[in-house]
Every structure is written in structure tokens, then in C-alpha cells.
C-alpha positions in Angstrom: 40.9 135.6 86.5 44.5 135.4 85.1 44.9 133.0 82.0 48.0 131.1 82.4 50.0 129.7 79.3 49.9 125.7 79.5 53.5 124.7 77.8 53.3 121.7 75.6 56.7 119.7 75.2 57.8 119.7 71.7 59.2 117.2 69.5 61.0 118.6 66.9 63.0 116.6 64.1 64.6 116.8 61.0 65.6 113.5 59.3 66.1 113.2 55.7 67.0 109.4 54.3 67.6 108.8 51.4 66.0 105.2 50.1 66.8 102.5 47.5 65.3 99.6 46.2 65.1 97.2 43.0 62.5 95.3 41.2 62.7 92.0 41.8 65.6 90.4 40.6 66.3 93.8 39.1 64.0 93.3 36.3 63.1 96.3 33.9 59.8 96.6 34.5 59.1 100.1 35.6 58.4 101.8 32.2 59.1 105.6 31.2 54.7 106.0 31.0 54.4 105.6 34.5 57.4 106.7 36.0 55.9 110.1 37.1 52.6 108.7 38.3 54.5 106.3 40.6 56.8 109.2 41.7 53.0 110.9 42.8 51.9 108.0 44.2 55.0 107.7 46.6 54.8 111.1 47.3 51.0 110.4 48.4 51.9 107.3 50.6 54.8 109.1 52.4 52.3 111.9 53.0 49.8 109.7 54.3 52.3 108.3 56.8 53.2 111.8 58.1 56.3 112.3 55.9 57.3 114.4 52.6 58.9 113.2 49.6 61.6 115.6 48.4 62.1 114.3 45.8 62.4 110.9 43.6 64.8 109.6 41.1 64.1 106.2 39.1 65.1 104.1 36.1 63.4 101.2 34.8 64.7 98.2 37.6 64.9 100.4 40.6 63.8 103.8 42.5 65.6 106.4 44.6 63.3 109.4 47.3 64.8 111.4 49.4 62.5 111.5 52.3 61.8 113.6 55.2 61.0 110.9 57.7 58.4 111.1 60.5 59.9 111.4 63.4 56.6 108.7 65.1 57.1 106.1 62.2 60.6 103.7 62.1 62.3 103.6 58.8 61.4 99.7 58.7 57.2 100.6 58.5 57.7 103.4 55.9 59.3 101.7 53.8 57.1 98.7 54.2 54.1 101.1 53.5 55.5 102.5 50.2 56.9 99.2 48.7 53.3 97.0 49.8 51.2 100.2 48.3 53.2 101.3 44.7 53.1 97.6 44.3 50.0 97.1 44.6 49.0 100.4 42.8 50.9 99.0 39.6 49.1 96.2 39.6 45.9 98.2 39.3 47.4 100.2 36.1 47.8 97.7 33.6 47.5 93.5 33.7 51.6 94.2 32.5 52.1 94.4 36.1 50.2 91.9 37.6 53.4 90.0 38.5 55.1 92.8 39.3 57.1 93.1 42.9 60.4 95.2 44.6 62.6 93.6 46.0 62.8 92.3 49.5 65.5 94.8 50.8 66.4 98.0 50.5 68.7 100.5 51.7 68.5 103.4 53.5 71.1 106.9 54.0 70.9 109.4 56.6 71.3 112.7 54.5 72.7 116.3 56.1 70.6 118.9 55.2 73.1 120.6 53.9 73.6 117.9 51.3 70.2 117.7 50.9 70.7 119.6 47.3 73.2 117.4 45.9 71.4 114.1 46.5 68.1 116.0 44.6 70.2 116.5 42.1 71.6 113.8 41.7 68.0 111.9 41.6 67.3 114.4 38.9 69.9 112.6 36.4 69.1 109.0 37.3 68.4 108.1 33.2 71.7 109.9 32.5 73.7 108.2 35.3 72.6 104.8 34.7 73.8 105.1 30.5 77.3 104.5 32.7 76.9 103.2 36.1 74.5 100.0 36.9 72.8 99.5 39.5 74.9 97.0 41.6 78.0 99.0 41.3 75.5 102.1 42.1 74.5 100.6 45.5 77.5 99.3 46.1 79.2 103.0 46.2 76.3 103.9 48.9 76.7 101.3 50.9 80.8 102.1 51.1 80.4 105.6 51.3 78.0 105.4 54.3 80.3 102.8 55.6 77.4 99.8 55.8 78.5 96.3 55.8 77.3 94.1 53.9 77.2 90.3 52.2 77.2 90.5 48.3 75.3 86.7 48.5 72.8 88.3 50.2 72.6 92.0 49.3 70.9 91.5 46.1 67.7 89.2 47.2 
């Protein structure tokens, strides 16, 4: 009896996104102490929903990944699923953050791969970049350079 190969159809992607979002109201509420357990639990959530976290860049009001998205989930539910869990996870840390909650929107960048170095770094000198450059004028630059309209009454709920 001859075996004969079954083909399965693949579905292959690629799709690295670079995301951004505030506390609410920008508040500084993300300390330096847990900075790098948040980073692993974002890594942990992203995993759990079929993607990997490249790598993640934050400050006290507001956190930058670079993802590599699943190509079965929409940008929308990711997101959704990392903001509702590291929320929730830093409520569980200290009663500091019992109040503690992102932002409603965020904003997301479609990155080349072969820019895919240059955004890590640049996530790797948040603390350095923000001594200069706030936040609103920060996501303002992204959201010109990636050519996203926008409303500044409403950008920043």
C-alpha cells in the first residue's frame, strides 16, 4: 500500500505592532519596583493569546511592546486581554493599586521587520527619552508619522 502525503494549507504571518497606552488620565502610577514584573506579566498574557512580546518599553504614566501579533486574534481583543489582565494583576500586588486603571484607548503601529530593531531600541531608552519628550507630544509624533487621524478632544480619554 502506497502512503500518500496529505497537504495541509498553511497560514503563515508575520505582523509586528507596535502598542501604546496611558494610565488613566496619565497618572504616574506605575512605579520603577514593578516595572519589570509587569513587563513579564505582559509578556505572559501575549503568550497566552498566541503572540510574543519583543520587547517592552515603559515609564511611570504609560507602556510601549512591540508585539508579534497572532495572526487568529484582531488587534482590538489583544489589547483588550493585556490591558483587563496587567490591571487586574496590579491590583493584586499592593492595595497602592487598588484604583489603578489604563486608559480607555490606545494606539497601535504596524512595524517592518526590518525596523523591527530600531523600535526595540528605542523602547530600551524610554526613562531617558521621556527626561525630554512627554508623552502627548510622544504619541503625537506616532500618530503623524504613521499618518493616523485623529481628534486632540478625544485622543487623550
Amino acid at each position: 500500500m502506497r502512503l500518500r502525503w496529505l497537504r495541509m494549507p498553511q497560514s503563515l504571518a508575520n505582523l509586528l505592532a507596535h502598542l501604546v497606552f496611558s494610565t488613566k488620565n496619565r497618572e504616574p502610577t506605575i512605579p520603577d519596583a514593578v516595572r519589570s514584573d509587569l513587563h513579564a506579566y505582559f509578556a505572559g498574557t501575549i503568550r497566552d493569546h498566541d503572540g510574543v512580546l519583543l520587547r517592552a518599553g515603559s515609564v511611570s504614566d504609560h507602556a510601549h511592546l512591540l508585539i508579534r501579533m497572532p495572526r487568529t486574534r484582531t488587534p482590538a481583543d489583544m489589547v483588550k486581554e493585556i490591558k483587563i489582565g496587567s490591571s487586574k494583576w496590579l491590583k493584586t500586588v499592593s492595595t497602592r493599586f487598588a484604583g489603578f486603571q489604563w486608559q480607555a484607548g490606545y494606539g497601535m503601529f504596524s512595524v517592518s521587520p526590518s525596523q523591527c530593531a530600531s523600535v526595540e531600541a528605542y523602547l530600551d531608552f524610554q526613562a531617558e527619552h521621556h527626561r525630554r519628550v512627554t508623552f502627548q507630544d510622544e504619541y503625537r509624533r506616532l500618530l503623524s508619522e504613521h499618518d493616523v487621524e485623529y481628534d486632540e478632544r478625544f485622543v487623550w480619554e
